[in-house]
mmCIF entry with sequence, helices, sheets and N, C-alpha, C, O atoms, coordinates in Angstrom:
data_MODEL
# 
_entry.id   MODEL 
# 
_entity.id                         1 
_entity.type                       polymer 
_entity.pdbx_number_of_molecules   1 
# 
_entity_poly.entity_id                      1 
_entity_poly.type                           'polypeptide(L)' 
_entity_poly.nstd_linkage                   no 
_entity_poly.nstd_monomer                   no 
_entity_poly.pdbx_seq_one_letter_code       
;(UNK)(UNK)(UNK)(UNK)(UNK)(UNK)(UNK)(UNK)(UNK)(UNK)(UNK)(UNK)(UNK)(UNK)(UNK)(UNK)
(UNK)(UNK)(UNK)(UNK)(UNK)(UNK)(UNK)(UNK)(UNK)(UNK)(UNK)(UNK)(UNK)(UNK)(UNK)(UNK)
(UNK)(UNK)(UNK)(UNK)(UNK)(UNK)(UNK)(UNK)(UNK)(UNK)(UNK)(UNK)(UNK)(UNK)(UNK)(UNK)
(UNK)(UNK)(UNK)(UNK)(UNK)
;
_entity_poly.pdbx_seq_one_letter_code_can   XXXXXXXXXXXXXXXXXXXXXXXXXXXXXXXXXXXXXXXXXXXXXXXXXXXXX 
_entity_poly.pdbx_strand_id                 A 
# 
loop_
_entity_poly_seq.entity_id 
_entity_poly_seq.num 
_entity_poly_seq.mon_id 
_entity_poly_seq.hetero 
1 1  UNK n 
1 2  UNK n 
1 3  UNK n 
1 4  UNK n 
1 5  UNK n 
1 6  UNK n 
1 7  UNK n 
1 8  UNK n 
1 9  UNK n 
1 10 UNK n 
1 11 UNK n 
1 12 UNK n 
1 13 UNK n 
1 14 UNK n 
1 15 UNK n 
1 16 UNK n 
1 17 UNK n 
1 18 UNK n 
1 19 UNK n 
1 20 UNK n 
1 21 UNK n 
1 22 UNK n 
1 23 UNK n 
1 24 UNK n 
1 25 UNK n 
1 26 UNK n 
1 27 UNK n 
1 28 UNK n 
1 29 UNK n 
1 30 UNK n 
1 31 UNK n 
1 32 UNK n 
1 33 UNK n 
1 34 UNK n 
1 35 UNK n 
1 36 UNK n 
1 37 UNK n 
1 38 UNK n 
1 39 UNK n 
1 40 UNK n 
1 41 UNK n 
1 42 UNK n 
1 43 UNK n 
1 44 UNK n 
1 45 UNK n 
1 46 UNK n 
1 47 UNK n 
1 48 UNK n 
1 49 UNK n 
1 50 UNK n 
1 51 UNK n 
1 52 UNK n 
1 53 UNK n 
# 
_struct_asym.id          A 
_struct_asym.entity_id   1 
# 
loop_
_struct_conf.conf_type_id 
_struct_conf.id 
_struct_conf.pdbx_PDB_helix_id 
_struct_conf.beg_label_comp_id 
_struct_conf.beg_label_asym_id 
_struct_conf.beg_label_seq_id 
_struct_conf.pdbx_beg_PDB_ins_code 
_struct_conf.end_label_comp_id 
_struct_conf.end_label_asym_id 
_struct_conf.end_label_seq_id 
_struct_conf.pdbx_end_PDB_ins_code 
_struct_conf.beg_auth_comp_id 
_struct_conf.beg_auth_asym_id 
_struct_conf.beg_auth_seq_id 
_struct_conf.end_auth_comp_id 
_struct_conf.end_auth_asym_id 
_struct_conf.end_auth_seq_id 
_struct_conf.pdbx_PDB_helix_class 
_struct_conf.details 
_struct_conf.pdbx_PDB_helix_length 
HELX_P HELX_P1 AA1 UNK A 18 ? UNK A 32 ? UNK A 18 UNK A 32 1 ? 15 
HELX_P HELX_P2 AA2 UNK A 38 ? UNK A 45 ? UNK A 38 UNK A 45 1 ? 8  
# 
_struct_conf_type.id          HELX_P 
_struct_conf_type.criteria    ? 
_struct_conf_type.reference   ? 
# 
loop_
_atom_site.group_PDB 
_atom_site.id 
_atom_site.type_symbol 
_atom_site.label_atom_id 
_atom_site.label_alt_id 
_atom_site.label_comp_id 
_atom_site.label_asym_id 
_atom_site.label_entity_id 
_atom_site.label_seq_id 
_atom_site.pdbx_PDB_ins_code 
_atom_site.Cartn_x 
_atom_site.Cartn_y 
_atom_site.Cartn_z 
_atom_site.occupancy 
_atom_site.B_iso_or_equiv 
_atom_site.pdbx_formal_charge 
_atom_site.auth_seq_id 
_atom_site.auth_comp_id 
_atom_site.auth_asym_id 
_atom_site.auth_atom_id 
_atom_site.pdbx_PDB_model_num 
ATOM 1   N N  . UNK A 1 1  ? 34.316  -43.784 -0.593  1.00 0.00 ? 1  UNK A N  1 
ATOM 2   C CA . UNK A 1 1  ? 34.046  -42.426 -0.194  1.00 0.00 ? 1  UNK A CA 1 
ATOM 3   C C  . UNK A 1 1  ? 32.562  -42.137 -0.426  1.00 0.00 ? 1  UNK A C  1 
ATOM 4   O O  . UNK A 1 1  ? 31.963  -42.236 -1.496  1.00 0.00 ? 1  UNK A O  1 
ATOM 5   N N  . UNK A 1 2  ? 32.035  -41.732 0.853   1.00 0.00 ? 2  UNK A N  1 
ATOM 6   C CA . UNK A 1 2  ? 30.457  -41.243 0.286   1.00 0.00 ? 2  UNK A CA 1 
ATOM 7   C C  . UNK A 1 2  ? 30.362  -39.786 0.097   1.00 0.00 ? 2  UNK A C  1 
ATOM 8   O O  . UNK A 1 2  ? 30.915  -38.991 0.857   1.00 0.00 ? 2  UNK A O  1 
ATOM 9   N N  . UNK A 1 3  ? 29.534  -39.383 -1.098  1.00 0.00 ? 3  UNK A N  1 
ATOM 10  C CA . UNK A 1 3  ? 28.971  -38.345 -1.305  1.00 0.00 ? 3  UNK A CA 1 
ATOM 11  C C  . UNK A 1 3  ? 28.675  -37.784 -0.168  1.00 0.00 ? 3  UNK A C  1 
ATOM 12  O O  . UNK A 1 3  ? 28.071  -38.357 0.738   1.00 0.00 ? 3  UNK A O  1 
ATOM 13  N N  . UNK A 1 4  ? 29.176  -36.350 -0.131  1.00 0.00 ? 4  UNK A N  1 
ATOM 14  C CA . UNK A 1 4  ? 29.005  -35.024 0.813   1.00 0.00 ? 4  UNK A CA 1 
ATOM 15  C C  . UNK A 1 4  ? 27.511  -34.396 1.074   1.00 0.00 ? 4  UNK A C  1 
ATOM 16  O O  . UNK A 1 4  ? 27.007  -33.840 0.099   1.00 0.00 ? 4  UNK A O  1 
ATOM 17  N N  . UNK A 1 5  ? 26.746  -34.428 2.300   1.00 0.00 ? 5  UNK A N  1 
ATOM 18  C CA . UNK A 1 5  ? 25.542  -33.303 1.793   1.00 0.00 ? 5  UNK A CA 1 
ATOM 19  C C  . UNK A 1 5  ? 26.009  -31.791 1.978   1.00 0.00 ? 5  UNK A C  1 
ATOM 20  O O  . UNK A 1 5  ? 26.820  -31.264 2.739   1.00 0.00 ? 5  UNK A O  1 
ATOM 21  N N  . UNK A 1 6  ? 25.013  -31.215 0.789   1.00 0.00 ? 6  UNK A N  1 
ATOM 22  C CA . UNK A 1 6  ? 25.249  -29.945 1.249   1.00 0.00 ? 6  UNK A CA 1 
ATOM 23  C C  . UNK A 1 6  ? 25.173  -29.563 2.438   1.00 0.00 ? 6  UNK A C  1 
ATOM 24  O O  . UNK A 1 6  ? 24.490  -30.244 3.204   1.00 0.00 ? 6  UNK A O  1 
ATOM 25  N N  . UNK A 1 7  ? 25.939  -28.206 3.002   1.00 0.00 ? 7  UNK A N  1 
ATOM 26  C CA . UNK A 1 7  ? 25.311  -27.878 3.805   1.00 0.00 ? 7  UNK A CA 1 
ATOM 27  C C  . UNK A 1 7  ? 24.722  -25.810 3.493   1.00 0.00 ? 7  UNK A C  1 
ATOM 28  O O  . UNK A 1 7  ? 25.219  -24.982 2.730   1.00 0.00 ? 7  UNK A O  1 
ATOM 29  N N  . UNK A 1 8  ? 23.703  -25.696 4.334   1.00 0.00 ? 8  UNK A N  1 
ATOM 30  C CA . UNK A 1 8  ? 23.122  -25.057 4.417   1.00 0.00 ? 8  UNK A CA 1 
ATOM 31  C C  . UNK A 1 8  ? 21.626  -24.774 4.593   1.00 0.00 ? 8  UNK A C  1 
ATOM 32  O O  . UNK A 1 8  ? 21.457  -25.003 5.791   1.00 0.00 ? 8  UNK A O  1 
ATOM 33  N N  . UNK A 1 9  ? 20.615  -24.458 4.152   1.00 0.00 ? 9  UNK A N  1 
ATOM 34  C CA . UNK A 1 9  ? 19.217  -24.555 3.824   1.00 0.00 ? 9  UNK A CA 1 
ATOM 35  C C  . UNK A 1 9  ? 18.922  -25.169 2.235   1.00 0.00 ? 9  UNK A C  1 
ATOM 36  O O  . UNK A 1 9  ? 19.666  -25.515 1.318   1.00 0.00 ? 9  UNK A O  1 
ATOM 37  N N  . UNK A 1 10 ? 17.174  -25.102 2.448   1.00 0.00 ? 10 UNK A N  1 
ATOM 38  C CA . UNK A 1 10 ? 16.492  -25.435 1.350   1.00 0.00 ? 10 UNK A CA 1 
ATOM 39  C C  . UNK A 1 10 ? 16.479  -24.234 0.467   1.00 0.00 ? 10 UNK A C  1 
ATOM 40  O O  . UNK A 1 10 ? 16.554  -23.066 0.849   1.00 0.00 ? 10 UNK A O  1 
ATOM 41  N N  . UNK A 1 11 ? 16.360  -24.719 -0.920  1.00 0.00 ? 11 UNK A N  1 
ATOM 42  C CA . UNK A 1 11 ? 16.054  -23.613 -2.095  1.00 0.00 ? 11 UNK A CA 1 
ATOM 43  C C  . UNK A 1 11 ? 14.741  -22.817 -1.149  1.00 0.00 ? 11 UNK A C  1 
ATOM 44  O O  . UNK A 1 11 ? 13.887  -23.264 -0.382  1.00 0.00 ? 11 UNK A O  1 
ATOM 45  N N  . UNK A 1 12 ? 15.179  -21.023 -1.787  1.00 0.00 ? 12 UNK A N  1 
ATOM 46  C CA . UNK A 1 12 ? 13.916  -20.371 -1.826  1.00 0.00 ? 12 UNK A CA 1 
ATOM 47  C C  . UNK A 1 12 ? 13.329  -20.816 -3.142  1.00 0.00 ? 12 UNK A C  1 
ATOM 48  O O  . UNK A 1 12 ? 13.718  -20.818 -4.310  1.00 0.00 ? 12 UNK A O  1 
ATOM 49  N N  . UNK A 1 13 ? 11.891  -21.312 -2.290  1.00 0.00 ? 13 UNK A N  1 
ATOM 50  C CA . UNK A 1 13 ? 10.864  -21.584 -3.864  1.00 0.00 ? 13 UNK A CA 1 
ATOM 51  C C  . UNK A 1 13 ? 9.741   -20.542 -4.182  1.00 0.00 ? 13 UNK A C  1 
ATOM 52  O O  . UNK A 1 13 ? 8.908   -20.691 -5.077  1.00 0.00 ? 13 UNK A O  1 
ATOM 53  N N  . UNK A 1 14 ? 9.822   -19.455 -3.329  1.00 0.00 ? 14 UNK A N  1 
ATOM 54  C CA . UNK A 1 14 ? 8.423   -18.301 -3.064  1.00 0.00 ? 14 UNK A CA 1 
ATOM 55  C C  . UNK A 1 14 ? 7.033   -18.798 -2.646  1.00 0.00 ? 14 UNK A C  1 
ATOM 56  O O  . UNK A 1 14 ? 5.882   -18.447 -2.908  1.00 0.00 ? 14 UNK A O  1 
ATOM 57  N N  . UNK A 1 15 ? 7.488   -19.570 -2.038  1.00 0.00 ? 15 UNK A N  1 
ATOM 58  C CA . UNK A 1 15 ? 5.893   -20.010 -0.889  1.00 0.00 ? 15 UNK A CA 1 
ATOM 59  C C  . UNK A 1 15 ? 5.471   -19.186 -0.231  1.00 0.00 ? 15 UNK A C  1 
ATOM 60  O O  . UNK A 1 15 ? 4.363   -19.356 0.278   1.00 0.00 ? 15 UNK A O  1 
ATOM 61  N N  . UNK A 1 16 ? 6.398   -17.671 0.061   1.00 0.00 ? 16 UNK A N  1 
ATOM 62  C CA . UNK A 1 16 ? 5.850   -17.147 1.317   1.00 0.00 ? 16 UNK A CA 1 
ATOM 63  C C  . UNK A 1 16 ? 4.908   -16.471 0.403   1.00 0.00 ? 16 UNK A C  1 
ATOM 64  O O  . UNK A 1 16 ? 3.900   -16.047 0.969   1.00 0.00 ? 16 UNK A O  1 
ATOM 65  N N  . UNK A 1 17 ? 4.975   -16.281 -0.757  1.00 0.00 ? 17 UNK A N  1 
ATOM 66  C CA . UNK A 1 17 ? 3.986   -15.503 -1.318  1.00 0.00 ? 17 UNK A CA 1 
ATOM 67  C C  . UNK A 1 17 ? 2.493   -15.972 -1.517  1.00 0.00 ? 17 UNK A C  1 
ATOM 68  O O  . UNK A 1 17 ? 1.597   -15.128 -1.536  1.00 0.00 ? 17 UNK A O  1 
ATOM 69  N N  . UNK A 1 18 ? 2.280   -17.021 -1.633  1.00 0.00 ? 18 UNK A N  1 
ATOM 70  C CA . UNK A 1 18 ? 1.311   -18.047 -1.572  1.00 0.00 ? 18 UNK A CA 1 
ATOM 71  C C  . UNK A 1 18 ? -0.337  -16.810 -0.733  1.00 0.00 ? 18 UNK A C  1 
ATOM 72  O O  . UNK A 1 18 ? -1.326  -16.316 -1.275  1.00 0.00 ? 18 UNK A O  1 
ATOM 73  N N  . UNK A 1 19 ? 0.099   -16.787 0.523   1.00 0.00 ? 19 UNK A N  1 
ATOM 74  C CA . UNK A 1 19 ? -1.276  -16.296 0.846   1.00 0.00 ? 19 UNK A CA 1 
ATOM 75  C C  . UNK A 1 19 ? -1.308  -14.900 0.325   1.00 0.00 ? 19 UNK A C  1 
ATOM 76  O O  . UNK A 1 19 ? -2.432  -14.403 0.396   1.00 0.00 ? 19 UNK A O  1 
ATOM 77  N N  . UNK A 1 20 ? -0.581  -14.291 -0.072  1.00 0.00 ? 20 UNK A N  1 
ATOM 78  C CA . UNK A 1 20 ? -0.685  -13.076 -1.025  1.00 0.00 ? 20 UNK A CA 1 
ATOM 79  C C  . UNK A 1 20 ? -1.819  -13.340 -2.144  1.00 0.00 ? 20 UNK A C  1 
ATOM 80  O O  . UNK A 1 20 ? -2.865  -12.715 -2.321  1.00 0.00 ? 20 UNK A O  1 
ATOM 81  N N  . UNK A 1 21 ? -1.228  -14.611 -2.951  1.00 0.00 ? 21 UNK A N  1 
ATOM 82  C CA . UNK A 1 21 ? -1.541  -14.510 -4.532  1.00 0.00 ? 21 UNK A CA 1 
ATOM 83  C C  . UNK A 1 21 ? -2.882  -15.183 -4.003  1.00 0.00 ? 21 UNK A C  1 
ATOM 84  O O  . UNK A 1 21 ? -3.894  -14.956 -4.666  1.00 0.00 ? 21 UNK A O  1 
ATOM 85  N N  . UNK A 1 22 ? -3.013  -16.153 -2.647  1.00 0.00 ? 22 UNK A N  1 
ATOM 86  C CA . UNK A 1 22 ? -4.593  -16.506 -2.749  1.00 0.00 ? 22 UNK A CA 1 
ATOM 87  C C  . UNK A 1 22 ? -5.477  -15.096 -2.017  1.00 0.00 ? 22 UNK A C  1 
ATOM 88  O O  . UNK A 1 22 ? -6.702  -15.055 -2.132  1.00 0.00 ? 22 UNK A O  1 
ATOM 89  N N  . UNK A 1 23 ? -5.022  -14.427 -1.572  1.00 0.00 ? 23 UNK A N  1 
ATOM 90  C CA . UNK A 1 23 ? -5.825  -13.562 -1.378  1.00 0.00 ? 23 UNK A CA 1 
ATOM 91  C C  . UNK A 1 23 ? -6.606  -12.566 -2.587  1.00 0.00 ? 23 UNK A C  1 
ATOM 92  O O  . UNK A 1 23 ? -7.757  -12.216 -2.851  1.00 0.00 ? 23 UNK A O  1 
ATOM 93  N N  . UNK A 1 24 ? -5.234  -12.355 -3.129  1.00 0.00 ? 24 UNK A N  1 
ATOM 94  C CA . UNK A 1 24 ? -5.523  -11.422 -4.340  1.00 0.00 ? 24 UNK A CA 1 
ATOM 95  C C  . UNK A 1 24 ? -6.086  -12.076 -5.374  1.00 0.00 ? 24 UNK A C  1 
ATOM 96  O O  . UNK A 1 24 ? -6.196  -11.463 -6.436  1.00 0.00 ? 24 UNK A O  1 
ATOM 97  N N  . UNK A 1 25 ? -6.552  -13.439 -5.278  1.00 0.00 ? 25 UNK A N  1 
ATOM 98  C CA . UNK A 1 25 ? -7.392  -14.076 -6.013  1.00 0.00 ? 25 UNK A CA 1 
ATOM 99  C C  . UNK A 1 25 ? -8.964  -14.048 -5.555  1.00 0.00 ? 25 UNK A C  1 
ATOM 100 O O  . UNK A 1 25 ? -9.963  -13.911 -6.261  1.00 0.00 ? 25 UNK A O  1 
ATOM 101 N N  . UNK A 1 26 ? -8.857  -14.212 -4.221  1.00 0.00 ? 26 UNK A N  1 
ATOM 102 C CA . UNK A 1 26 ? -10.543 -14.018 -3.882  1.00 0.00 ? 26 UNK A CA 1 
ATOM 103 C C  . UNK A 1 26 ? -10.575 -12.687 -4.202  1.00 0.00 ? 26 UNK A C  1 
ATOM 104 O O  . UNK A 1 26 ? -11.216 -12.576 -5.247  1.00 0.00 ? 26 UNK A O  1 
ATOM 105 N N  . UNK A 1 27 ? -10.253 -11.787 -3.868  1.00 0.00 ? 27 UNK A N  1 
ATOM 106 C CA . UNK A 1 27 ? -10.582 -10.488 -4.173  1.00 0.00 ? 27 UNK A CA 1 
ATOM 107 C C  . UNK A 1 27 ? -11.111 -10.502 -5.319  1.00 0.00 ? 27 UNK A C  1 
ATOM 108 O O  . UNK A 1 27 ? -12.230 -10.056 -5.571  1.00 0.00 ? 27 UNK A O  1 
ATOM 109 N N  . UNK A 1 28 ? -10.236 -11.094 -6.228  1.00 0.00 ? 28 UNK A N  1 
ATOM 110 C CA . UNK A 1 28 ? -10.945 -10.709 -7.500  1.00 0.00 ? 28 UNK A CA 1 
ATOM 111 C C  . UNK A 1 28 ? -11.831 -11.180 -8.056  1.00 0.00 ? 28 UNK A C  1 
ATOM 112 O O  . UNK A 1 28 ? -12.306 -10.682 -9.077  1.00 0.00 ? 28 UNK A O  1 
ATOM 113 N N  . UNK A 1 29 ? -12.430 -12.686 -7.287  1.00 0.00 ? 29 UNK A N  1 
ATOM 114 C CA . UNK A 1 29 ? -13.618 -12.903 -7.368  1.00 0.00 ? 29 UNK A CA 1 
ATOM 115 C C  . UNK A 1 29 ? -14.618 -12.471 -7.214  1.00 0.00 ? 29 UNK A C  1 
ATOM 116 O O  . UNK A 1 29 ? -15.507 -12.446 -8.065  1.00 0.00 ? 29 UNK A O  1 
ATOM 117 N N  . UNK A 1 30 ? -14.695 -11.978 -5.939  1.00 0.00 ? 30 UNK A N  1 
ATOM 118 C CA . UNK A 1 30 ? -15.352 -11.076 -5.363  1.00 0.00 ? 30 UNK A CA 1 
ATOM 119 C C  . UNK A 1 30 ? -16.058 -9.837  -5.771  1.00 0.00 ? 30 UNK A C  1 
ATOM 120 O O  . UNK A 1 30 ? -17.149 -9.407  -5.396  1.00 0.00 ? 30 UNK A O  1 
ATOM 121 N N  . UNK A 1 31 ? -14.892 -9.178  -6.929  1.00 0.00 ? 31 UNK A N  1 
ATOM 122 C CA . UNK A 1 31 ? -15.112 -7.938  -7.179  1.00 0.00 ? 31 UNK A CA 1 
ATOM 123 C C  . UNK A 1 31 ? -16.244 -8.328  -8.679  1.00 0.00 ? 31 UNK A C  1 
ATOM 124 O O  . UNK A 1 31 ? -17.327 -7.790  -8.911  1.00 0.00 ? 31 UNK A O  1 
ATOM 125 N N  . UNK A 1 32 ? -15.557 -9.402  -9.499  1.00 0.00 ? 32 UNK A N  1 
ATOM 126 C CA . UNK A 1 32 ? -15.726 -10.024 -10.383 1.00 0.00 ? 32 UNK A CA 1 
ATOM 127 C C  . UNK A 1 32 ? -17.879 -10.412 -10.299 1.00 0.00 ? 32 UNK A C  1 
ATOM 128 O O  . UNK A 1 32 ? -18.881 -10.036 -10.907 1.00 0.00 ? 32 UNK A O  1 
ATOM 129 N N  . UNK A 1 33 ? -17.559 -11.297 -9.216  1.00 0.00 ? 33 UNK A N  1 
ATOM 130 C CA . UNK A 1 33 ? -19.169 -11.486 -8.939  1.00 0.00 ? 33 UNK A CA 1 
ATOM 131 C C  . UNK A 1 33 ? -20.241 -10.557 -8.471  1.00 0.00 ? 33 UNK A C  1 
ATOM 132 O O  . UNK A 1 33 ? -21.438 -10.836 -8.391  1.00 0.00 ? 33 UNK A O  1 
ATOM 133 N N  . UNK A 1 34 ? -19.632 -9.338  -8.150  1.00 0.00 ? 34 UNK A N  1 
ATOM 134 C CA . UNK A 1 34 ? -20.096 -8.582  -7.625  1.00 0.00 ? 34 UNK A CA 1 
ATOM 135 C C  . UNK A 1 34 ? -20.497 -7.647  -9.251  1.00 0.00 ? 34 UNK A C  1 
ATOM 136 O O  . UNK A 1 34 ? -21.660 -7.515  -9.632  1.00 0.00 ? 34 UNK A O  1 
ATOM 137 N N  . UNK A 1 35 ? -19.655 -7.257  -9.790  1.00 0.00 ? 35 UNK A N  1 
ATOM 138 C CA . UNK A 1 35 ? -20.015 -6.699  -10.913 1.00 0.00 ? 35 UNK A CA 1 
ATOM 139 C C  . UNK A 1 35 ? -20.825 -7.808  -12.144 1.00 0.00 ? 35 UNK A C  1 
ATOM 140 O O  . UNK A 1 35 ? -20.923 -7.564  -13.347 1.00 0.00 ? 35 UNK A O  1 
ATOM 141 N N  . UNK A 1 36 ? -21.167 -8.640  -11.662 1.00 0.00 ? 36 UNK A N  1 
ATOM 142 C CA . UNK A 1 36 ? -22.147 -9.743  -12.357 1.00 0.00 ? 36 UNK A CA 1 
ATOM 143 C C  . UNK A 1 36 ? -23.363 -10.043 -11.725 1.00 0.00 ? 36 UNK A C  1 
ATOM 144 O O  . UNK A 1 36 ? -24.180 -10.882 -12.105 1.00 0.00 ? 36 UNK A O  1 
ATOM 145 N N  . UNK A 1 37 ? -23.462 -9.140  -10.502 1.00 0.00 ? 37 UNK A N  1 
ATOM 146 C CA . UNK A 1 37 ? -25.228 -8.956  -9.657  1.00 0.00 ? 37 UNK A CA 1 
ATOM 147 C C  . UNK A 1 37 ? -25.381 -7.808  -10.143 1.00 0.00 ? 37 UNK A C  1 
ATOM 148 O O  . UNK A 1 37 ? -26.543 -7.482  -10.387 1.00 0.00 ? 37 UNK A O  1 
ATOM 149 N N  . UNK A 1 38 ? -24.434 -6.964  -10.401 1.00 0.00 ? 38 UNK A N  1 
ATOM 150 C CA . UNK A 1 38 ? -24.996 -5.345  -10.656 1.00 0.00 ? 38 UNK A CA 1 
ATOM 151 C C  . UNK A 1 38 ? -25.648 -5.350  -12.090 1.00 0.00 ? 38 UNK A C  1 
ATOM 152 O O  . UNK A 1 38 ? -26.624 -4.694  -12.455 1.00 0.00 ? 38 UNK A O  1 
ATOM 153 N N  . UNK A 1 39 ? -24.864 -6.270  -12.849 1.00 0.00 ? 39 UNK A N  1 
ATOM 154 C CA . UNK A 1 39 ? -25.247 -6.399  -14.033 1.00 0.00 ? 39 UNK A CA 1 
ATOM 155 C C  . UNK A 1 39 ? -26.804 -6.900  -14.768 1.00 0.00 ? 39 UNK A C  1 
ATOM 156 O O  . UNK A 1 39 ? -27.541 -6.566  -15.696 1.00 0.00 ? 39 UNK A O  1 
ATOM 157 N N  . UNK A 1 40 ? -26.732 -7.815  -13.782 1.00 0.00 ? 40 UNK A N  1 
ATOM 158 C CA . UNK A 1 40 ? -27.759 -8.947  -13.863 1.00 0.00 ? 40 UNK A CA 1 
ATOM 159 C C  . UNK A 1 40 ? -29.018 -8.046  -12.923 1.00 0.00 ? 40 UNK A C  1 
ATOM 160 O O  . UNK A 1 40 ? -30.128 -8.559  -13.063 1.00 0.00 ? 40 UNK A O  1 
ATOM 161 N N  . UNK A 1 41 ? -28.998 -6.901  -12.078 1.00 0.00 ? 41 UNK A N  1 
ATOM 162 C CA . UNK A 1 41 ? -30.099 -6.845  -11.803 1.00 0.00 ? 41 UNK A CA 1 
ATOM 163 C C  . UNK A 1 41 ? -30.453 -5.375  -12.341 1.00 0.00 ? 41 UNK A C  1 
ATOM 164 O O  . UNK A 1 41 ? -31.539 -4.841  -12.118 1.00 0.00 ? 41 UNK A O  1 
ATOM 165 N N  . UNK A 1 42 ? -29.481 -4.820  -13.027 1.00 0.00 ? 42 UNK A N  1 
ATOM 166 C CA . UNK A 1 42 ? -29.651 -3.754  -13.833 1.00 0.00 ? 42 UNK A CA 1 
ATOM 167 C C  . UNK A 1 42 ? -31.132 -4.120  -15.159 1.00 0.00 ? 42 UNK A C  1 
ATOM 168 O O  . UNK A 1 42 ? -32.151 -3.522  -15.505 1.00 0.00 ? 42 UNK A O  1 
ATOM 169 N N  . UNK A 1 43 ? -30.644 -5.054  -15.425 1.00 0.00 ? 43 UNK A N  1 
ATOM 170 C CA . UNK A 1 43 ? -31.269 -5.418  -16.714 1.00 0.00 ? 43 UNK A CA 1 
ATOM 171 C C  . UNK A 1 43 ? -32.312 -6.130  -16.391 1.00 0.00 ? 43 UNK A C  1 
ATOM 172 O O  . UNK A 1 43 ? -33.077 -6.388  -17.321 1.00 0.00 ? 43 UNK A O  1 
ATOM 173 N N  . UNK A 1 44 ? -32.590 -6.548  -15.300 1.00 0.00 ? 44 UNK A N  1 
ATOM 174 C CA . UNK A 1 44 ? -33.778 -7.345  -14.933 1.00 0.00 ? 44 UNK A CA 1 
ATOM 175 C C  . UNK A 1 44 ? -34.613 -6.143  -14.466 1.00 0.00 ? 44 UNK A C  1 
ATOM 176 O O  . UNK A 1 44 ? -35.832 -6.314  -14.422 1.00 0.00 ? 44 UNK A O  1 
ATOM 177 N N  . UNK A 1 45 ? -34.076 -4.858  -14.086 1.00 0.00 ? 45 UNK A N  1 
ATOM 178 C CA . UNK A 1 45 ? -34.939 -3.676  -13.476 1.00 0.00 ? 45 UNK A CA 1 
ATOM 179 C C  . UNK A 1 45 ? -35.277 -2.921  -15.332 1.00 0.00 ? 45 UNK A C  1 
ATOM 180 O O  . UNK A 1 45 ? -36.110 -2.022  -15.445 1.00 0.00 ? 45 UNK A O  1 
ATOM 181 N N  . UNK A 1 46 ? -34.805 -3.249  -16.106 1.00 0.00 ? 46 UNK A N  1 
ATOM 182 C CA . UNK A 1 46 ? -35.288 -2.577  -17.383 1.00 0.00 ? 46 UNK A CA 1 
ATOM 183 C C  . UNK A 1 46 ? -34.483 -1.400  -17.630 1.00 0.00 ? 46 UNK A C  1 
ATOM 184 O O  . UNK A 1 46 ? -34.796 -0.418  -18.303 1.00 0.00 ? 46 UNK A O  1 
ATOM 185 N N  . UNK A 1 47 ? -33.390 -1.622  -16.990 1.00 0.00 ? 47 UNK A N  1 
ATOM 186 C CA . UNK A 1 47 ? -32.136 -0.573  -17.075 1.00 0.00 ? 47 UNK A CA 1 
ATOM 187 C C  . UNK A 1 47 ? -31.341 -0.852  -17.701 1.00 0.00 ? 47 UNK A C  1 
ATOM 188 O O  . UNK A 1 47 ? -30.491 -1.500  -17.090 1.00 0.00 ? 47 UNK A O  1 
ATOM 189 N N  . UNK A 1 48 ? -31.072 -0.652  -18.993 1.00 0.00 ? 48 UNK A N  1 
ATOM 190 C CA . UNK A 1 48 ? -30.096 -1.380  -19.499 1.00 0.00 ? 48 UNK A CA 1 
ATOM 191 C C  . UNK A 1 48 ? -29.194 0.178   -20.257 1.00 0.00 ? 48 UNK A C  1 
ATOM 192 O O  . UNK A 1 48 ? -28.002 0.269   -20.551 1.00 0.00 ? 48 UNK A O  1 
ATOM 193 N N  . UNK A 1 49 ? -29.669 0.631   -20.315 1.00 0.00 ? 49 UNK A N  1 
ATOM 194 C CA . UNK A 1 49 ? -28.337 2.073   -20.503 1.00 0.00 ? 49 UNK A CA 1 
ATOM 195 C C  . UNK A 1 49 ? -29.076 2.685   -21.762 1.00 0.00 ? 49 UNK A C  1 
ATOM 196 O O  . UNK A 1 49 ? -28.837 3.875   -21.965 1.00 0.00 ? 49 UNK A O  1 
ATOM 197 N N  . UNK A 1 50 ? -29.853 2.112   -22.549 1.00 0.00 ? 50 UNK A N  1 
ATOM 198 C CA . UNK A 1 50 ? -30.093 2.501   -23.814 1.00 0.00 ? 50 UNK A CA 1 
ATOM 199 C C  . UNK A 1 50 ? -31.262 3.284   -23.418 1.00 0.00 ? 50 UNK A C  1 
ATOM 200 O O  . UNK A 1 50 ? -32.196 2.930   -22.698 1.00 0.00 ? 50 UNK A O  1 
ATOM 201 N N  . UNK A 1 51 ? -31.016 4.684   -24.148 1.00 0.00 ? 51 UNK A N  1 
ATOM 202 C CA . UNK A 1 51 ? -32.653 5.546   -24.690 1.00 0.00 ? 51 UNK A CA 1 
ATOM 203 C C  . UNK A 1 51 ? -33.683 5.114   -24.845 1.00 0.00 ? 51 UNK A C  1 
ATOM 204 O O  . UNK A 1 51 ? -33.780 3.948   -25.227 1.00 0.00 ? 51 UNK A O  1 
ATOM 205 N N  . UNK A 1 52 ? -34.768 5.855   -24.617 1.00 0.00 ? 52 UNK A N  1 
ATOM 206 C CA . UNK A 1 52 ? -35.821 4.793   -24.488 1.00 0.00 ? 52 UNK A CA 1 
ATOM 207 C C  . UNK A 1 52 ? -36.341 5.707   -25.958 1.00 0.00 ? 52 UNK A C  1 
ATOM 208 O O  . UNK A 1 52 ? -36.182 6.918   -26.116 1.00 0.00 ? 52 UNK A O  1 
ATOM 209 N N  . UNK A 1 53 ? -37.061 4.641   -27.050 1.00 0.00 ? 53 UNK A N  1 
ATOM 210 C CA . UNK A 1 53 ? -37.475 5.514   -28.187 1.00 0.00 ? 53 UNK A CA 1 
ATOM 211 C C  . UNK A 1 53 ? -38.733 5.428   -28.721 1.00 0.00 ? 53 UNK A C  1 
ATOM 212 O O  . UNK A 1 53 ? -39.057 6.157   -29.658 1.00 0.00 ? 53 UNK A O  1 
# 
């Protein structure tokens, strides 16, 4: 007697989510590097938040 295959489909594994989570990953690069030019040219302009004394 041979073993039966299932029948039906494949496991859901959540692939469809995939270009979601890579999107919402550049984004946050994005936002990430972006608040690391603001930073970086704040302080190179002599702006750095502190009183001047």
């Amino acid at each position: 007697m041979s073993p039966k295959t299932p029948a039906g489909s494949f496991a859901h594994t959540g692939t469809d989510a995939t270009p979601w989570l890579l999107g919402s990953a550049g984004a946050l690069l994005a936002v990430g590097g972006g608040a690391i030019c603001l930073v970086r040219r704040r302080k190179v302009n002599g702006d750095d938040g502190q009183p001047e004394s």
